[in-house]
Residue, then its C-alpha position, 0 to 999 in steps of 0.5 A: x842195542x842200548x835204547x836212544x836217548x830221542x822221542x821216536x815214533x812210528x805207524x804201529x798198524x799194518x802198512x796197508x788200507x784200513x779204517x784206522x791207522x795209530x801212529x805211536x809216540x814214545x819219549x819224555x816231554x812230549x808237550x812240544x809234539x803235542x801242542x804242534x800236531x793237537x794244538x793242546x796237550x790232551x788230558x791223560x788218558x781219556x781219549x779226546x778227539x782232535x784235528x792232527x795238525x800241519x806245520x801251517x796248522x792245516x788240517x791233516x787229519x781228524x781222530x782220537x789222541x790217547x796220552x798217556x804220562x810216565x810211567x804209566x804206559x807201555x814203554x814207560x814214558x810219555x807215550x802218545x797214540x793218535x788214531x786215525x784214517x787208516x789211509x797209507x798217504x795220511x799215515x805218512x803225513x802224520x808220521x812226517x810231522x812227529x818227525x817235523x817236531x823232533x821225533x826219529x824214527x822208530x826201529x823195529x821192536x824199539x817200544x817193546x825195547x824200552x819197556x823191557x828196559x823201564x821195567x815194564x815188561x821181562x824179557x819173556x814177555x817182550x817176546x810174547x808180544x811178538x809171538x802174539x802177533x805172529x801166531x797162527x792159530x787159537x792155540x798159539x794166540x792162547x799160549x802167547x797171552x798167558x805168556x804175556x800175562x806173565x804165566x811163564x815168568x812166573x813159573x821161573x821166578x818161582x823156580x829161581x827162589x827155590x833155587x837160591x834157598x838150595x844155595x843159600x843152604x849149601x854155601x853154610x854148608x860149605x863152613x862145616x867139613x863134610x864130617x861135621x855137616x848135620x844130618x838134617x841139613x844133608x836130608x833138606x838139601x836132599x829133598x829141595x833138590x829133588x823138589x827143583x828136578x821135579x818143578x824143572x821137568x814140568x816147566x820144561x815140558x810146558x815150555x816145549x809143548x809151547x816151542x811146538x806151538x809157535x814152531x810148528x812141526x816138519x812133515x815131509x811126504x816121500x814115495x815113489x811116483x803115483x803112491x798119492x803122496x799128492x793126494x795126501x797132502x790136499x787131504x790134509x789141507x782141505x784144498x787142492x794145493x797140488x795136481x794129482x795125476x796118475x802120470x808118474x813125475x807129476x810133482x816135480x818140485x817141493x810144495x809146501x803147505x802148512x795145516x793145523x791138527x788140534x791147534x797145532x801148526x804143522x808144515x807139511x811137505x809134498x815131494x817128487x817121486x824118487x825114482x831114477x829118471x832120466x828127466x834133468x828136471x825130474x832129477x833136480x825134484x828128487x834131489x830137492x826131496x832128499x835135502x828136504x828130508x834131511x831137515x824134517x821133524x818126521x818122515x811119512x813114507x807112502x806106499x801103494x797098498x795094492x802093491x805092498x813094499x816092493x823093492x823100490x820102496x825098500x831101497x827108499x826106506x833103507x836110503x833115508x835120513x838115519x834119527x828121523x821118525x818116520x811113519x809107513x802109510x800104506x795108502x789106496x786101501x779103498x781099492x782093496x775094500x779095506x778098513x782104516x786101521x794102525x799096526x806095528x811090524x818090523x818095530x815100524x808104525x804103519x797106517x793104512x788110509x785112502x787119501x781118496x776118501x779120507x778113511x784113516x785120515x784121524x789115525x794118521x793126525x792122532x799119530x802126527x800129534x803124537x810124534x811132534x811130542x805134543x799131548x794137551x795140557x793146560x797152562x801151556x805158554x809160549x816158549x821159544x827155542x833159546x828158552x828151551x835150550x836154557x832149561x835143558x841147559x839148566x836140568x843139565x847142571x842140576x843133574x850135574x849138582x846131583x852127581x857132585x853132593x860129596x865136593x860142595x864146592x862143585x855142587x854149589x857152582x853147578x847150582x849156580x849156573x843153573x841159576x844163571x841159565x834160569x835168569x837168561x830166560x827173563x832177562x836178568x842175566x842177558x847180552x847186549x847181542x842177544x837183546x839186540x837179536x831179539x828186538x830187531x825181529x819185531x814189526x816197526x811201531x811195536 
């Protein structure tokens, strides 16, 4: 996806009423567009404000036009922003006339395109801007800018330089037969080595604590009929997002809704009741619940705690997905006069709630976070899956260099793809289909 050689432009606000709406304009020698939808080329950088212009030179509209020259912009060429009413019509017409004067138009992610390719950004960034905007919560937002900030290439680039002294060191040691390398040179290999396992771990660790924040987490409520796995679900949401009913087969399809537990986004699932049934309708309910867990992060298994694991529950724990975390919430303690409580038996965690009243409400969100792999850590940044698959990728050929310190030709090339699996990260090493893959995920006009 190799960026057009055109002036391109776009609406880069949401395509919806507002007070104002920006048209962008990214391209080099930008004066004939200017002089046509301004009547003059703006001073740079100063927001000047101005009629926008049609080709009879009848007023479109009235608003501020921000220039600014190459290279010092976003995209880093002449970029130009005119902002004005936010009017859907209004933001048609101006773009009409970008067009008019020799503009295209822009596709989706095409601005952040060419400032990953002028420099401006690496490609760790680009994607921030676009988690950044999709985030959907504090937590999130907060990661995504440090991102932006450049934290999370900081942190790798850090890593690469420690890493290129470590083969620096190697490929001289490569000149000397293994009797003759000096024992120095074999203890500093050592210890750099060790140094860059341990730097990885904890990038790696921040990197997946942020994966979890723009991700989120999989939950899947499961049960037998009348068990409040309903009830659950709106308790956790705060809202009554799914009937409750004491007529088992209320819930006859998956709902969905996703809540925030400490600022981590989760996706909490409500299903039917497993049973057998002779209801065509019901059956297609729980066969739905059976592929939905077969896809979940964690399964919370709800049972009534007035009646304890009967038999059907038992047959629905040995009949579930085998590698997927499950909790036992034993639900309705408050018909039992029950306090709240968490215990493990059977090597299984149990969690003993009322959905009704909310008793155990904070034990069952404690032990989500803890499940997701979530623990709070500062300087945590956006991190996506193809970034974490990178750095296991990466720890994976660096224990590999561990194992190989006798043939340093073998160790030398391990470390080299490493390096190589580190630089896909920011973009120094990456294909053109993954740029491509990239990029088309962004919103037009960003």
């Amino acid at each position: 996806m190799l960026p057009r050689p055109d002036t391109i432009a776009a609406i880069a606000t949401a395509p919806a009423r507002g007070g104002i709406g920006v048209i962008r304009v990214s391209g080099s020698n930008l004066g004939v567009l200017m002089r046509g939808v301004l009547g003059k080329i703006p001073v740079p950088r100063h927001a000047v404000y101005s009629s926008f212009l049609d080709a009879q030179g009848e007023v479109i509209d009235r608003g501020i036009a921000l220039f600014f020259p190459a290279p010092h912009s976003y995209t880093g060429e002449d970029v130009l922003e005119l902002q004005g009413h936010g009017g859907l019509a209004v933001m048609q017409l101006l773009v009409q006339r970008c067009l008019e004067l020799g503009a295209c138009p822009a596709q989706p992610g095409e601005f952040t395109q060419r400032a990953f390719l002028n420099d401006k950004l690496d490609l760790a960034q680009a994607e921030s801007v676009a988690d950044l905007i999709d985030a959907t919560t504090a937590q999130a937002a907060r990661s995504a800018m440090r991102s932006l900030q450049g934290d999370f290439s900081r942190a790798i680039r850090q890593l690469v330089e420690r890493l290129i002294g470590l083969r620096i060191l190697v490929e001289a040691m490569l000149d000397f037969p293994e009797e003759e390398i000096p024992g120095p040179d074999v203890a500093r290999r050592n210890k750099q080595l060790e140094l860059l396992g341990g730097e990885l771990e904890k990038i790696l660790d921040l990197a997946q604590q942020g994966s979890l924040l723009r991700e989120g987490a999989h939950i899947v409520l499961a049960g037998r009929p009348n068990v409040g796995k309903s009830s659950l679900l709106n308790c956790l949401s705060g809202e009554e997002v799914a009937l409750v009913s004491d007529l088992p087969g209320t819930t006859r399809d998956v709902i969905r809704q996703a809540v925030q537990i400490a600022g981590v986004p989760f996706h909490i699932v409500d299903t039917a009741g497993l049973r057998a049934t002779p209801d065509a309708v019901e059956q297609m309910g729980v066969a739905r619940a059976r592929s939905t867990m077969q896809k979940a992060d964690a399964i919370l298994i709800l049972l009534d705690a007035t009646a304890g694991i009967c038999p059907d529950d038992q047959k629905i724990l040995d009949d579930l997905p085998p590698g997927i975390p499950r909790l036992l919430i034993h639900n309705k303690i408050d018909l039992l006069d029950q306090p709240a409580r968490m215990d493990q038996a059977g090597g299984e965690c149990h969690i003993h709630l009322s959905a009704k009243t909310g008793a155990g409400l904070e034990l069952l969100r404690d032990k989500l976070l803890a499940l997701a792999g979530w623990h709070q850590e500062a300087g945590v940044f956006m991190a996506r899956e193809r970034h974490v698959r990178a750095l296991l990728a990466a720890r994976e050929h660096l224990r590999r260099a561990a194992g190989e310190t006798r043939l340093a030709e073998i160790f030398a090339e391990e470390l080299r793809l490493t390096q190589e699996q580190l630089n896909s990260i920011t973009g120094e090493f990456s294909t053109d289909d993954l740029l491509g893959e990239i990029f088309s995920r962004f919103c037009i006009g960003k």
